[in-house]
NUNU-165365 format. One record per residue (C-alpha): y negated, x negated, z negated; residue in three letters. Coordinates in steps of 0.02 Angstrom, whole numbers, padded with zeros to 5 digits, always signed. Each point is the difference from the previous one (the first is absolute). Example, Ala and Ser with C-alpha at 12.3 -4.5 7.8 and 13.67 -1.06 7.14 Angstrom:
! residues 2
+00225-00615-00390ala
-00172-00069+00033ser
***
This chain:
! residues 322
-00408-00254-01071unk
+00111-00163+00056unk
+00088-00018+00151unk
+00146-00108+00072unk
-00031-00020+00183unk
+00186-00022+00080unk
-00029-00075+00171unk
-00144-00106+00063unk
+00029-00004+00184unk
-00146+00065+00128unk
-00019+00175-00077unk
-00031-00067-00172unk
-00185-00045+00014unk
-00041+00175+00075unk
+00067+00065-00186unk
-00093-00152-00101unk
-00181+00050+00088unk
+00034+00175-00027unk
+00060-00030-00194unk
-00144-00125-00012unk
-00140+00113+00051unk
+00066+00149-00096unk
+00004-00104-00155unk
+00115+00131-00118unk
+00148-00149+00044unk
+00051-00155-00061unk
+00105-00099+00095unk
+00107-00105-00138unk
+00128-00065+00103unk
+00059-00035+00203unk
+00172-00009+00015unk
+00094-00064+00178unk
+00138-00120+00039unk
-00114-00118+00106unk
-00090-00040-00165unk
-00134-00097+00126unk
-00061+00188+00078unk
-00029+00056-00200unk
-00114-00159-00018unk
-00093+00009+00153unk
-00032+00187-00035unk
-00055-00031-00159unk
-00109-00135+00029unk
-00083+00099+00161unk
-00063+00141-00133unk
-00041-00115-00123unk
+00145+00072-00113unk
+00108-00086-00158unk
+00140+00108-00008unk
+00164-00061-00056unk
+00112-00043+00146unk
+00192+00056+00028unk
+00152+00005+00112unk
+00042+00173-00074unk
-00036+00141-00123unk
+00066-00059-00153unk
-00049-00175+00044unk
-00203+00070+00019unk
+00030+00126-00147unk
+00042-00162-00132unk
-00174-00064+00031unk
-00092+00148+00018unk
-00031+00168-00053unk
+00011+00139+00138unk
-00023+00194+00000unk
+00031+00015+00169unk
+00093-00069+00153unk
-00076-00010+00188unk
+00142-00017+00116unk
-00038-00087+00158unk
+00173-00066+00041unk
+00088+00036+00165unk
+00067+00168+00031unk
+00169-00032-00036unk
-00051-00063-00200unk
-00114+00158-00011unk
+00133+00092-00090unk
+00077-00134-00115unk
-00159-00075-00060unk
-00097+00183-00015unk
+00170+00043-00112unk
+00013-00163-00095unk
-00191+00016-00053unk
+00023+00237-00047unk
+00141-00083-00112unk
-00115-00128-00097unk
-00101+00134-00032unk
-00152-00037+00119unk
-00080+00081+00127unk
+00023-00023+00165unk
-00119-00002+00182unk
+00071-00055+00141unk
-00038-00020+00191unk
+00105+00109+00115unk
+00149+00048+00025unk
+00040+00069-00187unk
+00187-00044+00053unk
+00111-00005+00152unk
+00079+00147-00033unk
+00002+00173-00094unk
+00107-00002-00132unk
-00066-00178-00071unk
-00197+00077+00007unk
+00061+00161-00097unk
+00053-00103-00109unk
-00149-00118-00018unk
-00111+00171-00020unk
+00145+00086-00107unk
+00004-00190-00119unk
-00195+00011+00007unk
-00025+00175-00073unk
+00128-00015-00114unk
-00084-00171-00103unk
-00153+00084+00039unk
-00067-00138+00102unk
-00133+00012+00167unk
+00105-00043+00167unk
-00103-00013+00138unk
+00009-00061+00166unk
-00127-00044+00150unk
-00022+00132+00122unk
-00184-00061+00089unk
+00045+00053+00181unk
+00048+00181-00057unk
-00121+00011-00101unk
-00138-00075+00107unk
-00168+00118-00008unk
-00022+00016+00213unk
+00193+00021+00022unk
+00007+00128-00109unk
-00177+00101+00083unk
+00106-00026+00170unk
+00153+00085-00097unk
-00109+00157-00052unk
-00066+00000+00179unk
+00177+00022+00058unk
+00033+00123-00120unk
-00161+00113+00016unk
+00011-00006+00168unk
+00155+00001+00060unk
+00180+00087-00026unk
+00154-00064-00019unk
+00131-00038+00093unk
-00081-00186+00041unk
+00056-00133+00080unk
-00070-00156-00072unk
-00007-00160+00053unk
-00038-00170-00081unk
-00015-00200+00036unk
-00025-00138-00115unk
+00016-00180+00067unk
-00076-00119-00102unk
-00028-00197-00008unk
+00031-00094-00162unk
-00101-00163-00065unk
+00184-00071-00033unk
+00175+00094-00012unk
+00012-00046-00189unk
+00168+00101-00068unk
+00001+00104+00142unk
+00081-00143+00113unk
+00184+00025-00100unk
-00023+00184-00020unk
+00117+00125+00045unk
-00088+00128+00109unk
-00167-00069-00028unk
-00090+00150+00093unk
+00096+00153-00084unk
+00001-00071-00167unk
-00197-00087-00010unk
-00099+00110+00130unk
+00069+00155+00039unk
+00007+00061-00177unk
-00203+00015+00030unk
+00036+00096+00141unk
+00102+00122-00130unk
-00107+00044-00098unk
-00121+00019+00147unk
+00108+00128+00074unk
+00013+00087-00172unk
-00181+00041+00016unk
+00024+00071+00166unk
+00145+00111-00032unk
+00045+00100-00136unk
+00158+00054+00076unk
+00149-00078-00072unk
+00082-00126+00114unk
+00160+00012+00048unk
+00075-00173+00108unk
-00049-00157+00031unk
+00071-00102+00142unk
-00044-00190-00007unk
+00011-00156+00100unk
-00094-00166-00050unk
+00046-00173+00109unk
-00046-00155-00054unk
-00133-00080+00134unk
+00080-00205-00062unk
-00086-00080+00154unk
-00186+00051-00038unk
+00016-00031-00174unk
+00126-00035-00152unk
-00087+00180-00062unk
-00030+00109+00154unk
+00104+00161+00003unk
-00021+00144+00110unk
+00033+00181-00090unk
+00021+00155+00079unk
+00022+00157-00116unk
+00012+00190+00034unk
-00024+00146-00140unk
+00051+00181+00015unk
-00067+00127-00103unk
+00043+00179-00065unk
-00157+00073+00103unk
+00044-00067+00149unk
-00104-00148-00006unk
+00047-00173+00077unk
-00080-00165-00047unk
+00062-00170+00107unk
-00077-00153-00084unk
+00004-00170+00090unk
-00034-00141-00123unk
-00006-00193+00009unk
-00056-00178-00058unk
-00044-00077+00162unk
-00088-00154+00040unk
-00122+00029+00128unk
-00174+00066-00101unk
-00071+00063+00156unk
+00145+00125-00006unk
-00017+00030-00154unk
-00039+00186-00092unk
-00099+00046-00152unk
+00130-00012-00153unk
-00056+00186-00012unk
+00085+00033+00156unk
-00046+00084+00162unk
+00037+00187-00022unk
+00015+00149+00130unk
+00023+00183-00041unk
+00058+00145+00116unk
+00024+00176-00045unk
-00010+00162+00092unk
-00176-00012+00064unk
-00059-00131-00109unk
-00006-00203+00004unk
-00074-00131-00078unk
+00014-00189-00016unk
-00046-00096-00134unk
-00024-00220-00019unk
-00089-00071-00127unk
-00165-00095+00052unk
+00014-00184-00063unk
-00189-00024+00009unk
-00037+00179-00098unk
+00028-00083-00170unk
-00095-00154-00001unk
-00142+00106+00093unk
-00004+00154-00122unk
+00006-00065-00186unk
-00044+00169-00044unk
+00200+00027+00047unk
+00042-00083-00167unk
+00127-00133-00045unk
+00174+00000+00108unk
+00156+00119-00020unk
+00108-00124-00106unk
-00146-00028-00090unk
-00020+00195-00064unk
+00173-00007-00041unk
-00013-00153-00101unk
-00135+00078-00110unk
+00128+00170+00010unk
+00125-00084-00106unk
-00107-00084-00123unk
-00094+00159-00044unk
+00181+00062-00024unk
+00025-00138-00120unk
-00157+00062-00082unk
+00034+00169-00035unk
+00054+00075-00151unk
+00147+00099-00047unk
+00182+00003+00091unk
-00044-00106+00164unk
+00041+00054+00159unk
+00134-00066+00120unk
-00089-00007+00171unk
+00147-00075+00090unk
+00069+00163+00002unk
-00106+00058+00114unk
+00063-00145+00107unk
+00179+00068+00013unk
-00005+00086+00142unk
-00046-00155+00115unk
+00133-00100-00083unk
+00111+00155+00075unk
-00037-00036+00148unk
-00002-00210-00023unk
+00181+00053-00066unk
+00038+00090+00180unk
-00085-00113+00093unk
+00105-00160-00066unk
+00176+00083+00003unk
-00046+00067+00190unk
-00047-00196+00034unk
+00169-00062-00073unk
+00121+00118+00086unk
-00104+00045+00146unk
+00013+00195+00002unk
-00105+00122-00071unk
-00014+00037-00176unk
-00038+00144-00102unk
-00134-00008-00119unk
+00036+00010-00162unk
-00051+00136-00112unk
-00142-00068-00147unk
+00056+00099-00161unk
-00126+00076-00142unk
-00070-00182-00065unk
-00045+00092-00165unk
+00191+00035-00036unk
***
């Protein structure tokens, strides 16, 4: 298959190794406005794709059966929908949307042209996370409260210097689906607060986010990009767990990868090879973003609790097969 990479900032070369060394894709085209990041992409992988400042533009010179959305979070929806309606398929880094209504209807546009929409997921879906999730689950019983950090350090600020709640919108939708994994309960309210941190950096935000959930369970996640590296967390996060006689605490050993190969490639590097076996398969494709929906719930929650500064009730994720 051909693919039309949208978006060749920082995050792009993660998805051109990981489409290079699977092999199954073609990359036919790079498509940005700063036509210079396409080139010097290109010519860092050794590629001759045909380059565009948009969709149509790339789609003239090129064939393409599928779309790879790397675009900031606020163009996930738009170019995800502009791509369903040209009839190609679409994988794109996180969030799916900004809100619920406009990913039911990326999943709801997807299934009904019978295309794949999929969308990155590594953190939730990371292999150690989830053994620390059945650990919690095994061993413990709910109500739990849960608590998480993330503050990370950035090579440069890239989009995320103009964005509007940087944190909430690019880092604590890992966290999301994290929780997911933790609790099944349904959550109920979000409250949110995320303040931009201007005099470290043009990027650094501080969130600071609280979910309740139908069990009883309470999760408070503190997230940030933060300048300092010696502050700095795993981008896995540093997790604690406390139930009624249980507890356990969970961080991500940056040295256990590179020391254990046997550990296999990264996260985002599974789910890469995910969504082109989907590609692959034959028959009706799936829609794996649907599976997403419940984190873009509580993204959903989380922003609207930001903007108005109260809590916010989580909205309810309806049948994504109707």
């Amino acid at each position: 298959m051909k693919a039309a990479i949208i978006g060749c900032g920082a995050i792009a070369s993660r998805w051109v190794r990981s489409l290079l060394a699977d092999g199954r894709i073609e990359i036919t085209a790079l498509v940005d406005p700063d036509q210079q990041a396409a080139q010097v992409l290109a010519a860092r992988y050794g590629l001759s794709p045909a380059v565009a400042t948009t969709l149509p533009e790339a789609l003239a010179q090129a064939e393409a059966d599928v779309v790879v959305n790397l675009t900031p979070p606020e163009l996930h929806y738009p170019v995800s929908r502009s791509a369903l309606t040209q009839g190609l398929h679409v994988l794109t880094e996180k969030p799916l949307a900004l809100n619920l209504p406009d990913a039911l209807d990326l999943v709801h546009l997807a299934r009904e042209r019978g295309l794949l929409l999929s969308v990155m997921h590594n953190r939730g879906a990371d292999p150690d996370f989830l053994a620390f999730a059945d650990t919690v689950r095994s061993g413990g019983r709910p109500p739990f409260a849960i608590t998480a950090d993330t503050l990370v350090t950035l090579p440069g600020p890239g989009f995320r210097a103009g964005q509007h709640l940087p944190v909430t919108t690019d880092l604590a939708v890992h966290a999301f689906d994290q929780i997911r994994a933790l609790i099944t309960a349904p959550p109920t309210e979000v409250t949110c607060t995320e303040t931009l941190t201007g005099f470290l950096a043009t990027h650094s935000s501080i969130a600071a986010i609280t979910v309740h959930f139908a069990d009883g369970s309470l999760f408070t996640y503190r997230g940030g990009y933060i300048v300092d590296t010696t502050l700095r967390t795993d981008a896995n996060g540093d997790w604690r767990v406390e139930g009624r006689g249980f507890a356990a605490r969970w961080a991500q050993d940056p040295n256990r990868r590179r020391n254990a190969p046997e550990a296999g490639p990264p996260a985002y590097q599974r789910c890469i090879t995910a969504m082109v076996d989907a590609l692959h398969l034959d028959g009706r494709l799936p829609v794996p973003a649907a599976g997403n929906l419940a984190s873009i719930a509580l993204l959903d929650a989380a922003l609207a609790s930001a903007t108005s500064r109260h809590p916010v009730p989580v909205p309810e994720v309806p049948d994504a097969r109707l």
